[in-house]
VMD Tcl script that draws the C-alpha trace (Angstrom):
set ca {
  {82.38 18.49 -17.10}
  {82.20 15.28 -15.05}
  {79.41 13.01 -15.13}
  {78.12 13.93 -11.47}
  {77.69 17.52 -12.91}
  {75.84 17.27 -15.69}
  {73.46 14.95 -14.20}
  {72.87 17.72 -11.54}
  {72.48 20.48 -13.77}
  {69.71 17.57 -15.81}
  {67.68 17.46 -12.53}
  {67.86 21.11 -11.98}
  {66.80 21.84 -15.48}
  {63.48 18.95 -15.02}
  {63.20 20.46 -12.04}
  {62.54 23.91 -13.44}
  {60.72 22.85 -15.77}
  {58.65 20.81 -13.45}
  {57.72 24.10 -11.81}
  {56.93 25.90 -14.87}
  {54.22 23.46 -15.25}
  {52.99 23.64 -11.96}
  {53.01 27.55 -11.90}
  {50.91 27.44 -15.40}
  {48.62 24.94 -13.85}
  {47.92 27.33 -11.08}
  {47.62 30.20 -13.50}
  {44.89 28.24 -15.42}
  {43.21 26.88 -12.31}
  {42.96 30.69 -10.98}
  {41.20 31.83 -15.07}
  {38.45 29.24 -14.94}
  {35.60 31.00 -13.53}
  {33.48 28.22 -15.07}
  {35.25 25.36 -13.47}
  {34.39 24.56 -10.04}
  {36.94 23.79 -6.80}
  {36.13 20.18 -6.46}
  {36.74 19.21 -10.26}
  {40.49 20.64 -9.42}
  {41.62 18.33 -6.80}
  {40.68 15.29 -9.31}
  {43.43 16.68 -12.10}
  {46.71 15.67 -12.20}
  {49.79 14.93 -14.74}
  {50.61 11.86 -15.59}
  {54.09 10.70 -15.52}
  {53.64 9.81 -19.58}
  {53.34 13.82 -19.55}
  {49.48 13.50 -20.20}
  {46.53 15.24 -18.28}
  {44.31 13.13 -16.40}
  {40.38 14.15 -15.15}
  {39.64 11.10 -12.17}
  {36.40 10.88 -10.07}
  {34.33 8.28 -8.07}
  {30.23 9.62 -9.14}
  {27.61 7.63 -7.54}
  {30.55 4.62 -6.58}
  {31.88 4.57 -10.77}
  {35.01 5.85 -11.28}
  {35.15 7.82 -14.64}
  {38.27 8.80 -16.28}
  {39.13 11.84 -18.64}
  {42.51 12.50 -20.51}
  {43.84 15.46 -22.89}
  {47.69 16.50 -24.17}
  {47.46 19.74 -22.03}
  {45.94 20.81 -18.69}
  {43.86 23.38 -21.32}
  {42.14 20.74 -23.63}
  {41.78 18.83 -20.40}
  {39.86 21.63 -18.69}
  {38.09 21.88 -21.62}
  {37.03 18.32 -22.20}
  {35.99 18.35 -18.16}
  {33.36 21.11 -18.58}
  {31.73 18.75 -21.49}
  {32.18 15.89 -19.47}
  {28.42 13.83 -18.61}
  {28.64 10.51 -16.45}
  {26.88 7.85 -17.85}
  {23.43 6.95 -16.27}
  {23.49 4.14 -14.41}
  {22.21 0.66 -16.11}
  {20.13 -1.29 -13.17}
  {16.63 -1.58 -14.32}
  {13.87 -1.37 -11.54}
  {10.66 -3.28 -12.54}
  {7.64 -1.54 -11.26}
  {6.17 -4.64 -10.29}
  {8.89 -5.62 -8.47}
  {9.78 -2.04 -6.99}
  {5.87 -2.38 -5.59}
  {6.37 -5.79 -3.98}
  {9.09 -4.54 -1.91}
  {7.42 -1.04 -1.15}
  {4.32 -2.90 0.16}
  {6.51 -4.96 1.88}
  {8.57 -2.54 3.56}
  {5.73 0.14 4.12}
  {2.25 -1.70 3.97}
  {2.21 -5.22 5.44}
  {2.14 -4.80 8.51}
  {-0.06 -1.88 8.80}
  {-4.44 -2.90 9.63}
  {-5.62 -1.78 6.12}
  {-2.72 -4.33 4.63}
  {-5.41 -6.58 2.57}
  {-6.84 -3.72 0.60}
  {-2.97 -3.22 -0.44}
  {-2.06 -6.56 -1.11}
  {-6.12 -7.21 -3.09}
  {-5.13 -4.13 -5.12}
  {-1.89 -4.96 -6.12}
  {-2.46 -8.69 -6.96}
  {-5.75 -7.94 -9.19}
  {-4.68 -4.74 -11.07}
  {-0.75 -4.09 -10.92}
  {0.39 -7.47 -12.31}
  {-0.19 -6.33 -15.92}
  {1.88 -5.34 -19.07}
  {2.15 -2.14 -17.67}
  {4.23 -2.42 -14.93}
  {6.19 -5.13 -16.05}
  {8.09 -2.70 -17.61}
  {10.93 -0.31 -16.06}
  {9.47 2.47 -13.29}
  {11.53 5.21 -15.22}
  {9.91 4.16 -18.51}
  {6.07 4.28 -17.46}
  {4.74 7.78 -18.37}
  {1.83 10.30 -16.68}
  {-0.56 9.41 -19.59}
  {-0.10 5.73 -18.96}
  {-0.47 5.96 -15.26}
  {-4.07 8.12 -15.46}
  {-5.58 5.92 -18.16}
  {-4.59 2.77 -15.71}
  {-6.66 4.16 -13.25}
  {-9.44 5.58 -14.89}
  {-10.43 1.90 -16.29}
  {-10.56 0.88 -12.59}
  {-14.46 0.78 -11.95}
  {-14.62 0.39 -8.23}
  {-14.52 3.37 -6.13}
  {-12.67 1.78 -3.45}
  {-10.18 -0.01 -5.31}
  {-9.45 2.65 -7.14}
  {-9.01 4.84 -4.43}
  {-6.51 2.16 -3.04}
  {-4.60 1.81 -6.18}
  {-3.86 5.80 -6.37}
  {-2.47 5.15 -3.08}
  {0.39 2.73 -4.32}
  {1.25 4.97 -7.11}
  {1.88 7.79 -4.97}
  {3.64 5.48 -2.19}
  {6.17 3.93 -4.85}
  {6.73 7.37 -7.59}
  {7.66 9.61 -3.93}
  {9.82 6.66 -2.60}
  {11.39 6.29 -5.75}
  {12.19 9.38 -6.08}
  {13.59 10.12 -2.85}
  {15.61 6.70 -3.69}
  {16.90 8.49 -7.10}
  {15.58 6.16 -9.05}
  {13.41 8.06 -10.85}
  {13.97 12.06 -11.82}
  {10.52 12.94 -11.41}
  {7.58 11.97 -9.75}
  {5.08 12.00 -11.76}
  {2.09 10.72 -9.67}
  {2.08 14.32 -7.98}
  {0.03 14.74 -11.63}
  {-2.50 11.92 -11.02}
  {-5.66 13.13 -10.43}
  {-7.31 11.90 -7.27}
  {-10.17 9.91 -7.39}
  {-12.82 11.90 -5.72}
  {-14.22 10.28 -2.47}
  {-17.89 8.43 -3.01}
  {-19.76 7.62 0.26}
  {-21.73 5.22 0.14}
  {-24.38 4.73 2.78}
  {-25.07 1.46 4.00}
  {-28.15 -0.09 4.81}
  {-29.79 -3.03 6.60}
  {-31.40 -5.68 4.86}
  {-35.55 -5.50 5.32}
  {-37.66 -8.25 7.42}
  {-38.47 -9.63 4.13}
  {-34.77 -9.54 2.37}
  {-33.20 -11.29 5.54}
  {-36.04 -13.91 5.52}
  {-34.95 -14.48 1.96}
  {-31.52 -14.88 2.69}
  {-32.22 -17.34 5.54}
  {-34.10 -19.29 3.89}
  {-31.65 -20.06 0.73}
  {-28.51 -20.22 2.29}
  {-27.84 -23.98 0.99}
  {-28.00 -22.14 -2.15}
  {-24.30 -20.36 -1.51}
  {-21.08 -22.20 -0.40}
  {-20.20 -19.04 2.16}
  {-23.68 -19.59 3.90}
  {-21.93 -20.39 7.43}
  {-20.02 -16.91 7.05}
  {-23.17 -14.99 6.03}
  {-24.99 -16.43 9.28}
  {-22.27 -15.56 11.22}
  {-22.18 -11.71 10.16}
  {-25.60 -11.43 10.67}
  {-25.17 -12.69 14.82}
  {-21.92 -10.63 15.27}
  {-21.75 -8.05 13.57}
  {-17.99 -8.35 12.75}
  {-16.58 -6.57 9.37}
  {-15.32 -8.79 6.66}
  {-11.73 -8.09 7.88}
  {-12.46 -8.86 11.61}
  {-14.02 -12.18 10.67}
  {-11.29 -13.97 9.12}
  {-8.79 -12.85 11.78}
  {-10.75 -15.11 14.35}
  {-9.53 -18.02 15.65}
  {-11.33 -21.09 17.22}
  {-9.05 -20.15 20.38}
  {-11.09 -16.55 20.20}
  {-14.60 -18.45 20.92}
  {-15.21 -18.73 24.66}
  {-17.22 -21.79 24.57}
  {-17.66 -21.41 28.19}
  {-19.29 -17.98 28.35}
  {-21.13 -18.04 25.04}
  {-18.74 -14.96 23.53}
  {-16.48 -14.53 20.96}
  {-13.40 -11.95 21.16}
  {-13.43 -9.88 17.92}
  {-9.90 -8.46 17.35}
  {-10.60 -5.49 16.15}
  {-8.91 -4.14 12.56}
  {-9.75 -0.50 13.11}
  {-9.32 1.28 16.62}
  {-8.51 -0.22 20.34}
  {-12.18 0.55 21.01}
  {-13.10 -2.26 18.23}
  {-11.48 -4.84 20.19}
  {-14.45 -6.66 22.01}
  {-16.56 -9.78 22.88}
  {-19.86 -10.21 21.21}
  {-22.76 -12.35 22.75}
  {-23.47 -15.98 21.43}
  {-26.84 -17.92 22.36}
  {-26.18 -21.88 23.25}
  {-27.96 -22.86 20.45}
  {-25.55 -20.76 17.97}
  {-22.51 -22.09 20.14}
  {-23.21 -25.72 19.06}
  {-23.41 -24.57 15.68}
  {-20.13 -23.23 15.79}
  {-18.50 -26.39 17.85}
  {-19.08 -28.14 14.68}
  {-18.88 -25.89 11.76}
  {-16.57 -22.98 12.92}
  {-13.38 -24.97 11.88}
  {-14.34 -25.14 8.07}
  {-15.50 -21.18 7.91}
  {-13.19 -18.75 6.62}
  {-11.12 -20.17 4.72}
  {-11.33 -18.39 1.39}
  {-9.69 -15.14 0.93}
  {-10.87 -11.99 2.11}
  {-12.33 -10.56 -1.18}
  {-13.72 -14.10 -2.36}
  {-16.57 -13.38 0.30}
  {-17.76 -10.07 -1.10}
  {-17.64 -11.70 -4.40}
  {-19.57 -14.95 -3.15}
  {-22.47 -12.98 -1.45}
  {-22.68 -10.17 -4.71}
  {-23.79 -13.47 -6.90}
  {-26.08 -14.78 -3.94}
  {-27.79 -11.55 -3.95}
  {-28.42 -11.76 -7.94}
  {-29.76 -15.03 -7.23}
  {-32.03 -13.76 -4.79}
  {-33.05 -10.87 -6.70}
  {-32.01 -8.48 -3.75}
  {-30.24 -5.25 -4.98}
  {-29.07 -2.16 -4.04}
  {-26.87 -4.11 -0.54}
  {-23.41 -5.47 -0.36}
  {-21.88 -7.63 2.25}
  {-20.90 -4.48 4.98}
  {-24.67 -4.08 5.62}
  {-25.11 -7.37 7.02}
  {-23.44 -5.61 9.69}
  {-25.88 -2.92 9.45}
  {-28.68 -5.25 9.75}
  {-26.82 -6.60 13.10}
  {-27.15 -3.33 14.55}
  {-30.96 -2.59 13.48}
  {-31.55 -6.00 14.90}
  {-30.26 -5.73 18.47}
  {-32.06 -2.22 18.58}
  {-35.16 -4.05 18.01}
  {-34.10 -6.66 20.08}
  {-33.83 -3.70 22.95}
  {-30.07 -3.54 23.16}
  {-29.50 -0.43 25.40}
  {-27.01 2.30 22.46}
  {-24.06 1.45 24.85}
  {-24.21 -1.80 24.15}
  {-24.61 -1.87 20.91}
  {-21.96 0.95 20.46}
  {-19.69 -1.94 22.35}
  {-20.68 -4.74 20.06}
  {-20.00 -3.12 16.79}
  {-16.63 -1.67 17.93}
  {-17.49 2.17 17.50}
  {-15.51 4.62 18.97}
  {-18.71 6.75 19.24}
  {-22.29 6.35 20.03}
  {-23.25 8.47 17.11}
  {-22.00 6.28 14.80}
  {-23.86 3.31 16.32}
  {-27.36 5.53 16.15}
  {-26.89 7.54 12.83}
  {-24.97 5.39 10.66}
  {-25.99 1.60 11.59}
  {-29.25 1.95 12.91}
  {-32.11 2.37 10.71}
  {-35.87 2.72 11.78}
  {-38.71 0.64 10.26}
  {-41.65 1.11 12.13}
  {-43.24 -2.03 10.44}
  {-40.63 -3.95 12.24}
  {-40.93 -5.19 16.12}
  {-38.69 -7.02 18.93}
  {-41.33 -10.35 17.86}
  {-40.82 -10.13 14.37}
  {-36.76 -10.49 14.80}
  {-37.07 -13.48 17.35}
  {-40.14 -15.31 14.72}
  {-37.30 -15.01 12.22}
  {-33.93 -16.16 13.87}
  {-36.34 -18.24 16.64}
  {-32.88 -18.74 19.09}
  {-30.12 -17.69 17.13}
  {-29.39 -14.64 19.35}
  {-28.89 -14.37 22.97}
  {-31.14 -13.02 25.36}
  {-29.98 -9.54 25.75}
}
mol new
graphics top color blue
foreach p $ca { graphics top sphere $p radius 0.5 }
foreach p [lrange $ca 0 end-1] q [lrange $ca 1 end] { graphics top cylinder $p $q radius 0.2 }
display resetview
């Protein structure tokens, strides 16, 4: 038999044999009821005559041999791809989720307060996947103020849903927190004798330029430090309050001359602390003062009793506060003192407010 022959009859023999392998391949593949379509196209034989399992999962490429396409099968249905290794900080998975979701939106400083006084712990130092349920409720639970609280439940449920839409996590687990349940507080105005008191003392705090100013605007804590020296209209006597709530809280507020030279000297040193450092401030003034039961937001209560007394027509007012609605001018920051009269508000601030 010449050489040419036998070599022929060699491939024809591999050849059969090759198709042995594939028919018994096929045979197999058809049996497994347990092994799904896609897992198929990833086996092949190697040209060392082993099996091989190959698959990209999640951009890894994972690898899975066996002598025979039936140990390989086999070895495939046991198969688990190894969880990926990146650790996500919470604290730093909540710096870019406020970031991305939260800065720019009106309410950002709440956000930004919450997460710099209360999230930069132990806690959530540690790896989002790692903090449990029970850990999570007891954080907030030791959180005494209302609205702070209320704020911080807020992140947790912004950063365990977008991490788990992201994969990161498996579950999320802030869908068990239990919601702080919403505390109104009503505001009030300060009485004759309270803002007489806190006239008369303000050398005694270092935010006593701000305090004056709430009580002849009106403007919320969050409005005030937004304003610029460009926003005072030296000119008209106004100042343009850009509003931090609705359009309708965009507005100019009234100045008399005599508070517009105060400003022309003092305005550029006001406001320079942060946000919360001015609730803060005024809380220990008000100790000091013996005045309890108020907090800073009813200054601008006291605004809006004033100008009443002062004979502000509601429209007006409604305009200078910034309210979408007269009713919440009337109901909510106006409050009745019969004792109280137009005289009694112009003996106490002489010329600090316009003539309305």
């Amino acid at each position: 038999m010449s050489k040419e022959i036998a070599k022929l009859i060699g491939k024809i023999e591999y050849d059969e044999s090759t198709v042995k392998d594939r028919i018994k391949s096929i045979k197999l593949i058809k049996s497994s009821t347990q092994q799904g379509d896609d897992d198929m196209k990833h086996i092949r034989k190697r040209t060392d005559g082993r099996w091989e399992f190959k698959k990209s999962i999640d951009g890894k490429r994972y690898y899975v041999y066996a002598k025979t396409q039936k140990e390989l099968l086999k070895k495939i249905k046991q198969f688990k791809p190894k969880e990926q290794t990146n650790k996500i900080i919470a604290i730093d998975f909540i710096n870019q989720w406020y970031n991305i979701y939260k800065k720019d939106i009106k309410s950002h400083t709440q956000y930004s307060y919450a997460i710099n006084r209360y999230f930069k712990v132990p806690l959530f130092n540690k790896e989002l996947c790692k903090i449990t349920y029970l850990e999570l409720e007891t954080f907030l639970r030791n959180i005494n103020k209302h609205r702070t609280q209320a704020y911080c439940y807020y992140i947790i449920k912004g950063i365990y849903e977008t991490a788990y839409k992201q994969k990161i996590v498996k579950e999320d687990i802030s869908r068990f927190i239990t919601k702080p349940k919403n505390k109104t507080v009503k505001g009030e105005n300060f009485n004759l004798k309270e803002q007489e008191s806190i006239l008369s003392n303000l050398d005694k705090t270092p935010i006593k330029n701000e305090i004056l100013f709430y009580l002849l605007t009106g403007c919320r804590r969050s409005e005030a430090i937004k304003i610029s020296i460009n926003d005072i209209d030296y000119n008209n006597n106004k100042i343009y309050v850009p509003g931090t709530k609705t359009d309708s809280a965009k507005r100019y507020v009234p100045i008399s001359e005599t508070y517009k030279q105060f400003l022309k000297i003092n305005f550029k040193n006001m406001f320079k602390l942060p946000e919360e450092k001015y609730t803060r401030e005024f809380s220990k003034y008000l100790k000091l003062l013996k005045i309890k039961n108020h907090k800073l937001h009813d200054l601008r209560h006291t605004f809006s009793t004033n100008l009443y007394y002062l004979g502000v027509p509601d429209k007006e007012r409604q305009y200078y506060l910034g309210h979408s609605s007269i009713v919440m001018t009337n109901d909510i920051y106006t409050h009745l003192d019969p004792k109280i009269t137009k005289q009694d508000i112009l003996n106490l601030y002489k010329d600090l407010y316009p003539k309305f």
